[in-house]
PLY file of the C-alpha trace (Angstrom):
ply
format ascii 1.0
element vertex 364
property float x
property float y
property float z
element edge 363
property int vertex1
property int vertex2
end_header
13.26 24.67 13.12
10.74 27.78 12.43
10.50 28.56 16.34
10.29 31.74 16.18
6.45 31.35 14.86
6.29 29.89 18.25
3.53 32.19 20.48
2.46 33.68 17.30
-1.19 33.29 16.21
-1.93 30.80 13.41
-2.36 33.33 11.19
0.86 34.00 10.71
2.04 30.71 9.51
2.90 30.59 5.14
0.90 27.74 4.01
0.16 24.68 3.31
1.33 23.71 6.87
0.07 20.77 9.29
-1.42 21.23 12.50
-1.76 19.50 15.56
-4.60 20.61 17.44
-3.35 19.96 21.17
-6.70 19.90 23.09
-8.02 16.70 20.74
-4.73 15.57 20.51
-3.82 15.28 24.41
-7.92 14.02 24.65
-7.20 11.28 22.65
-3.99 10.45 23.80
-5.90 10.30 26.78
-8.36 7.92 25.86
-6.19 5.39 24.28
-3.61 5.07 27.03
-6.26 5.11 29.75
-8.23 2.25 27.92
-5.51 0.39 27.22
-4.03 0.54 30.60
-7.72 -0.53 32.12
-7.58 -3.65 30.29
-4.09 -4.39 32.39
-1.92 -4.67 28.77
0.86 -2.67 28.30
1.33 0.21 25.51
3.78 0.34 22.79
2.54 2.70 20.02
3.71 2.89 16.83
5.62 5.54 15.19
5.78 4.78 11.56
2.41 6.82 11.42
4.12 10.50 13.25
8.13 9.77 12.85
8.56 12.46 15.37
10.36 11.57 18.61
8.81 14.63 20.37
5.47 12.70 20.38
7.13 9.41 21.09
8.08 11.19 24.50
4.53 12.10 24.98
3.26 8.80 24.66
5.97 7.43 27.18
5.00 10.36 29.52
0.90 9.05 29.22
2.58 5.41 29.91
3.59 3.82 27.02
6.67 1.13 27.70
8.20 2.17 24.61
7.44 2.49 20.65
7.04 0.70 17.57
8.41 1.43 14.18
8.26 -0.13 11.22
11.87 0.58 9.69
15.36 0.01 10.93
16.22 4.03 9.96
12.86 4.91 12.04
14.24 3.25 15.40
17.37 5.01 14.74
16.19 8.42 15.08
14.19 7.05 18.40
17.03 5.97 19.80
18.87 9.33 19.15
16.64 11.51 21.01
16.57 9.56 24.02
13.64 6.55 23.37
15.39 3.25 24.22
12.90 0.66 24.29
12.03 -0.02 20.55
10.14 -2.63 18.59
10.93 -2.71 14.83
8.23 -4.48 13.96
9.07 -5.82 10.47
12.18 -8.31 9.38
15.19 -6.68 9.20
17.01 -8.23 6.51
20.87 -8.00 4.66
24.40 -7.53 6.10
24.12 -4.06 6.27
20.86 -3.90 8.21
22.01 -7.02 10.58
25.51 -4.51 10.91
22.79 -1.42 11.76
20.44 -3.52 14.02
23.63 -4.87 15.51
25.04 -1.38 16.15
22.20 -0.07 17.39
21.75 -2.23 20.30
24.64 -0.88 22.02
22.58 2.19 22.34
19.24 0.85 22.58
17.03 -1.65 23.83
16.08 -3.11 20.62
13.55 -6.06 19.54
13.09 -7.27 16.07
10.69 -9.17 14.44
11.33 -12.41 12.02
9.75 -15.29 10.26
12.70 -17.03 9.10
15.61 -19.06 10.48
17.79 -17.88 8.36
17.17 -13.76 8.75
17.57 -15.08 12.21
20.79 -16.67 11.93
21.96 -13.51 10.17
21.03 -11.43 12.83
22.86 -13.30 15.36
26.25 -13.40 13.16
26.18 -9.69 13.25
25.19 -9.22 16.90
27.90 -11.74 17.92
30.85 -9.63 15.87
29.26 -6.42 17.18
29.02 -7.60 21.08
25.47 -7.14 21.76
21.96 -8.86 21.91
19.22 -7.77 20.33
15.60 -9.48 21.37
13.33 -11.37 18.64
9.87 -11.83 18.71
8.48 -14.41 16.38
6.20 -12.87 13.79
2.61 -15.10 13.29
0.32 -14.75 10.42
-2.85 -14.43 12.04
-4.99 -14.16 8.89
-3.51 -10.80 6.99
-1.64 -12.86 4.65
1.91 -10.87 4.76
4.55 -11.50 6.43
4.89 -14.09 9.28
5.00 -17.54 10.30
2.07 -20.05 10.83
0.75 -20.38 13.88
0.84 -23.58 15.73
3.53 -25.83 15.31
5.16 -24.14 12.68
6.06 -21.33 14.89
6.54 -23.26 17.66
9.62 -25.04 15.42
10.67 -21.61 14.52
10.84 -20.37 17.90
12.69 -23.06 19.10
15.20 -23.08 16.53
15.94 -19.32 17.01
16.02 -19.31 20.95
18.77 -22.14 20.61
21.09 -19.17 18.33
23.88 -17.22 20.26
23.80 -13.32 20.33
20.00 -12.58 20.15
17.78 -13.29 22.75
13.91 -15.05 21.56
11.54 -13.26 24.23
7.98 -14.50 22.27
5.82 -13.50 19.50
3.93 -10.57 17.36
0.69 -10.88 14.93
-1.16 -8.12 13.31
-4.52 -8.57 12.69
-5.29 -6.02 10.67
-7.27 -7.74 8.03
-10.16 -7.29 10.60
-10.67 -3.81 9.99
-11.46 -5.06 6.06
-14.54 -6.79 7.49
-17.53 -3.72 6.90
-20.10 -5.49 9.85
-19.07 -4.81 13.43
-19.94 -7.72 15.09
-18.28 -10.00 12.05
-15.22 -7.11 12.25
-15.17 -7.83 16.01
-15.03 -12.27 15.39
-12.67 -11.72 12.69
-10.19 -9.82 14.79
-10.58 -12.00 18.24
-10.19 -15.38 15.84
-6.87 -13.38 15.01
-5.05 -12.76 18.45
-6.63 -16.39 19.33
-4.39 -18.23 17.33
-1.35 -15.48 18.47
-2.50 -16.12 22.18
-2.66 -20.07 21.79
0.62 -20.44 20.60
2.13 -18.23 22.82
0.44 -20.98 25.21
2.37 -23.71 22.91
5.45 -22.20 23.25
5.46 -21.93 27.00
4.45 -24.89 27.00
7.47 -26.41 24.72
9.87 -24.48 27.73
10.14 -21.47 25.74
10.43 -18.35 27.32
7.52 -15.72 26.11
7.88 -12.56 27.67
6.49 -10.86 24.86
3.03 -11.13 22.96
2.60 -8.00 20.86
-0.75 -7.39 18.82
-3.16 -4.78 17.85
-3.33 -1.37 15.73
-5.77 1.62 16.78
-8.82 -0.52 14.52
-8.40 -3.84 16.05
-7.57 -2.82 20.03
-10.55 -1.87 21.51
-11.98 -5.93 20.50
-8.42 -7.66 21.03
-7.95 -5.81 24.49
-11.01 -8.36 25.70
-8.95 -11.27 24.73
-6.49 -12.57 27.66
-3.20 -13.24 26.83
-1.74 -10.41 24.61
0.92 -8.30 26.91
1.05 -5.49 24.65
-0.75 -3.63 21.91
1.03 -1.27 19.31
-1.89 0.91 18.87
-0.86 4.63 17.85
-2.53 6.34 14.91
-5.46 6.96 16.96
-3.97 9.65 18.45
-4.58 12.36 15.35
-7.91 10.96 15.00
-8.16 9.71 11.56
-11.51 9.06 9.74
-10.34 5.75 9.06
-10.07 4.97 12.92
-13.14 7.03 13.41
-15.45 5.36 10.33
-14.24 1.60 13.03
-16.14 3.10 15.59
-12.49 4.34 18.04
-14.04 7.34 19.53
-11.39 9.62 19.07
-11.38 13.46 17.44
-10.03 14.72 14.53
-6.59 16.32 15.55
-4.37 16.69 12.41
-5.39 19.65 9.86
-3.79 20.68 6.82
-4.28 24.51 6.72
-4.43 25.48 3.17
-5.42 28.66 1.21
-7.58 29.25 -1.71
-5.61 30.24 -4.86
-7.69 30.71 -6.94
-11.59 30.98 -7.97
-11.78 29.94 -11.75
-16.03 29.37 -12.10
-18.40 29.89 -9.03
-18.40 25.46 -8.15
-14.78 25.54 -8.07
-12.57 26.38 -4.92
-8.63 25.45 -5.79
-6.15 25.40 -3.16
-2.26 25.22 -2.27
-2.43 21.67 -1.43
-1.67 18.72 -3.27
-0.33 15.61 -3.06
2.87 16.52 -2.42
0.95 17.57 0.81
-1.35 14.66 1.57
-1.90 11.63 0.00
-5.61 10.60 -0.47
-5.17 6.87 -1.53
-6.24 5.67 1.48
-8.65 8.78 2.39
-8.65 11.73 1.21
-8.80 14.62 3.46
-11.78 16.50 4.23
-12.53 20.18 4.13
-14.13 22.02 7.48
-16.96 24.58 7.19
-17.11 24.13 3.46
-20.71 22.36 2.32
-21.79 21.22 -0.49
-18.42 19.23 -1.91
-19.41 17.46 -4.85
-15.45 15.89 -5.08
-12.41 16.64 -4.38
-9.45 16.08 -7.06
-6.17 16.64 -6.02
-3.01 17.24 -8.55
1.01 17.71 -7.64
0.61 21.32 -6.07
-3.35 21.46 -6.12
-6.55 20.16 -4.24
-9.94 21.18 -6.51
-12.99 21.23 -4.71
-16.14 20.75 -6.86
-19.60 22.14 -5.19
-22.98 21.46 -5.82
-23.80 25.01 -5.97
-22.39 28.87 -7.05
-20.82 30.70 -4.13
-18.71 33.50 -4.06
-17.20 32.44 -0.72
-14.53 31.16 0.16
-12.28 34.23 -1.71
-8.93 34.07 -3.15
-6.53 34.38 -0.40
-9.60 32.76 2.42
-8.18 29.74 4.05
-9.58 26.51 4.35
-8.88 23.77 7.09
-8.91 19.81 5.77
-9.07 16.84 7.94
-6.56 14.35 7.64
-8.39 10.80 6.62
-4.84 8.67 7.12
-1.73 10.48 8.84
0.03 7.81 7.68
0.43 8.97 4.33
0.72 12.73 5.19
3.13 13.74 8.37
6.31 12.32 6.38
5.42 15.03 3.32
6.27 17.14 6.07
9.50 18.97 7.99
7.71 19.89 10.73
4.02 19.50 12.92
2.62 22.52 14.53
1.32 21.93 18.03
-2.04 24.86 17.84
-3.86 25.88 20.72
-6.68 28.68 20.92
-5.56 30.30 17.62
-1.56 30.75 18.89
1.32 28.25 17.52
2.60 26.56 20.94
5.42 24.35 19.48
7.08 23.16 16.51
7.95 19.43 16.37
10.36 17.97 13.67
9.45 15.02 11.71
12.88 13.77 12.29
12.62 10.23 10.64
10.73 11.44 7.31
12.20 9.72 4.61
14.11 6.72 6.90
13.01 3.80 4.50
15.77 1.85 5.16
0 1
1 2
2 3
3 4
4 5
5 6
6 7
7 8
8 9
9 10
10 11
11 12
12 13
13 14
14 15
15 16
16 17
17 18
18 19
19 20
20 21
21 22
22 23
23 24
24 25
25 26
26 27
27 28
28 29
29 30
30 31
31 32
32 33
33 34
34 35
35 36
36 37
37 38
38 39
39 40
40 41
41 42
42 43
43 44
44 45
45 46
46 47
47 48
48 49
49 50
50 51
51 52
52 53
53 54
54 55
55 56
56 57
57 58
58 59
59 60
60 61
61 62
62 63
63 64
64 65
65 66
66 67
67 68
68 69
69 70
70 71
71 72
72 73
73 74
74 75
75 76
76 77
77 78
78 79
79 80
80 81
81 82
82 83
83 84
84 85
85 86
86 87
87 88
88 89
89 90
90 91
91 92
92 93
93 94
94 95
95 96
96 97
97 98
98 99
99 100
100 101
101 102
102 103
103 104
104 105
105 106
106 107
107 108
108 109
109 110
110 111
111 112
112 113
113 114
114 115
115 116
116 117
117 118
118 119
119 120
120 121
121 122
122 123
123 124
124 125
125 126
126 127
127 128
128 129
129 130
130 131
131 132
132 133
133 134
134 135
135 136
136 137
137 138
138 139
139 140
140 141
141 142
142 143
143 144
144 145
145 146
146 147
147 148
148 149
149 150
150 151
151 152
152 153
153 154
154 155
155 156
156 157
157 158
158 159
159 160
160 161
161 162
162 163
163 164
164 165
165 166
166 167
167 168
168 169
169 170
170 171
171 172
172 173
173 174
174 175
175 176
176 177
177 178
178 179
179 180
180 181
181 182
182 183
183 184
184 185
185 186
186 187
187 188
188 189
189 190
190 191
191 192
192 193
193 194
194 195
195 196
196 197
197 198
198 199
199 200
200 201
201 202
202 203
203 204
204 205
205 206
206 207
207 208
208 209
209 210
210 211
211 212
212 213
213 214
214 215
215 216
216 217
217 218
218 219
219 220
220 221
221 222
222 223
223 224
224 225
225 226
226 227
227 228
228 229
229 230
230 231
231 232
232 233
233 234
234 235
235 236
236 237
237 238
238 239
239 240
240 241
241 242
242 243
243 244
244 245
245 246
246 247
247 248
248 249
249 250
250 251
251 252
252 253
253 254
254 255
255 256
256 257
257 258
258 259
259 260
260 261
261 262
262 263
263 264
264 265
265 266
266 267
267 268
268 269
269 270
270 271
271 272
272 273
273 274
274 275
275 276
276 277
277 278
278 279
279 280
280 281
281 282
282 283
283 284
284 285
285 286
286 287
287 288
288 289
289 290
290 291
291 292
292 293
293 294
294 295
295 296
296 297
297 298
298 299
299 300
300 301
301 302
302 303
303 304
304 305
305 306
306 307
307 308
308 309
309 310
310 311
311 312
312 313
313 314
314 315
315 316
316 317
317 318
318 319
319 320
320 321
321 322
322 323
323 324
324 325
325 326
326 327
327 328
328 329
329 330
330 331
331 332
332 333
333 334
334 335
335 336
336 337
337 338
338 339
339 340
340 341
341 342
342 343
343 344
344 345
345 346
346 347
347 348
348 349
349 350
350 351
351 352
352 353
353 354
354 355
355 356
356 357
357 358
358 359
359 360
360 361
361 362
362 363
């Protein structure tokens, strides 16, 4: 897919096009592993965020045990290129999913998440008929309010109920405490998020102590590690968006750099306050934060139509021209990289690899 721009300088590429600027990229892929790994818990980023296996292998290469997605299609273009350890961290619910999940185990070492007996007992139906054994974590609502069981006893009667089922194998229990990163003050932000992965961590202690077997206690996204880390008792943290350096990670204090820019060019100049460009949202989706322009001052606001980003200024200029090029900071990569076929891997002005968004559009 469009290697032949490969050792070609930037300049060459038609826009609008994403980038991956390597150096911040492999800094903060750096950072993330090596902090996580300090703390003694293991890695297992997720990949709902990038959908691209090629960085999946990265992250295994830096030490991650494996990845996370959020959709049963997602895990099955992991498991294609080669990643084999795989959380889908979400309920995977339906005969035809149960049939996928059920499918997909033969090829892959695959753990699902659920909050009910009886997406359970469907799972294990379809794993027995199939042959194989997929392994369930319990999901806990720690406080976001989605999906999930209670903690406490409640989970501890849902955990017992699905390690007693044939053909899937209960190995302990996942909680998200991403509500925390709602919380504006730090320190509140910080005793939100560590009340959180308390209640996951206690009943992880309640279910070993009711015999169950908890191999498993997965937490944590890139706003919530660097405070849930402290807290013994989680074995893993699904932490990944950090690693293109979002201003939404950044804004929580995660000291990472920006590494994901949407190159774009100027199209047109109608009145001296108003630069319009190739990108819209077809290219990036600002609902959660909209991207940010480099070397351009004075942005007033930023409006951004089907095909078109606007840039309002506070002041005349002639600059940038028609045909000038203008580099914008991703704020979320979540709602970008899957508008995409491809990410360009940049270094010092030259394209050094093309990587394929291979599960864009696997909603299923």
């Amino acid at each position: 897919m469009h290697t032949t721009i490969v050792g070609r300088p930037v300049s060459e590429l038609d826009t609008p096009v994403l980038l991956i600027d390597l150096d911040a990229f492999e800094r903060n892929l750096a950072l993330m592993s090596g902090e996580i790994a300090a703390a003694g818990i293991a890695w297992r980023p997720h990949a709902k965020g990038h959908k691209c296996p090629a960085i999946a292998h990265k992250e295994l290469a830096a030490g991650a045990i494996g990845v996370t997605c959020a959709k049963l299609g997602e895990a099955e273009v992991m498991a294609a290129n080669g990643i084999r350890d795989i959380l889908v961290a979400n309920q995977v619910v339906g005969p035809i999913k149960a049939r996928r999940l059920a499918a997909l185990c033969a090829h892959a070492d695959v753990i699902v998440a659920v909050d009910s007996i009886e997406n359970a007992k469907e799972l294990s139906a379809a794993a027995c008929a199939h042959g194989t054994c997929p392994r369930v974590v319990v999901e806990l609502n720690v406080g976001m309010d989605r999906s999930g069981v209670l903690p406490g006893d409640p989970a501890v009667a849902l955990s017992r109920q699905i390690a007693a089922l044939e053909g899937i194998r209960y190995v302990g229990l996942m909680g998200y405490e991403g509500h925390g990163m709602e919380v504006p003050d730090p320190a509140a932000r910080a005793a939100t998020i560590e009340t959180a992965v308390r209640a996951l961590v206690e009943t992880a202690d309640a279910c070993r102590a009711a015999g169950l077997p908890v191999e498993i206690v997965s937490a944590s996204g890139t706003g919530t590690y660097r405070s849930a880390v402290a807290i013994n008792g989680i074995t893993e943290v699904q932490a990944g968006g950090g690693l293109f350096g979002d201003a939404v990670y950044r804004d929580l204090g995660v000291p990472v750099e920006p590494a994901l820019i949407l190159l774009t060019q100027v199209v047109s100049r109608p009145a001296p306050d108003r630069i319009v460009v190739d990108a819209g949202r077809k290219t990036t989706d600002p609902g959660e934060r909209p991207p940010k322009a480099r070397n351009l001052d004075g942005v007033v606001s930023l409006a951004l139509s089907a095909e078109h980003g606007r840039f309002l200024l506070d002041h005349p200029t002639d600059r940038p021209r028609i045909g000038d090029r203008l580099e914008l900071e991703i704020g979320y990569h979540d709602q970008t990289t899957h508008l995409h076929e491809a990410l360009y891997g940049v270094r010092a002005g030259m394209v050094e690899t093309v990587w394929p968004v291979a599960a864009r559009g696997r909603l299923q």
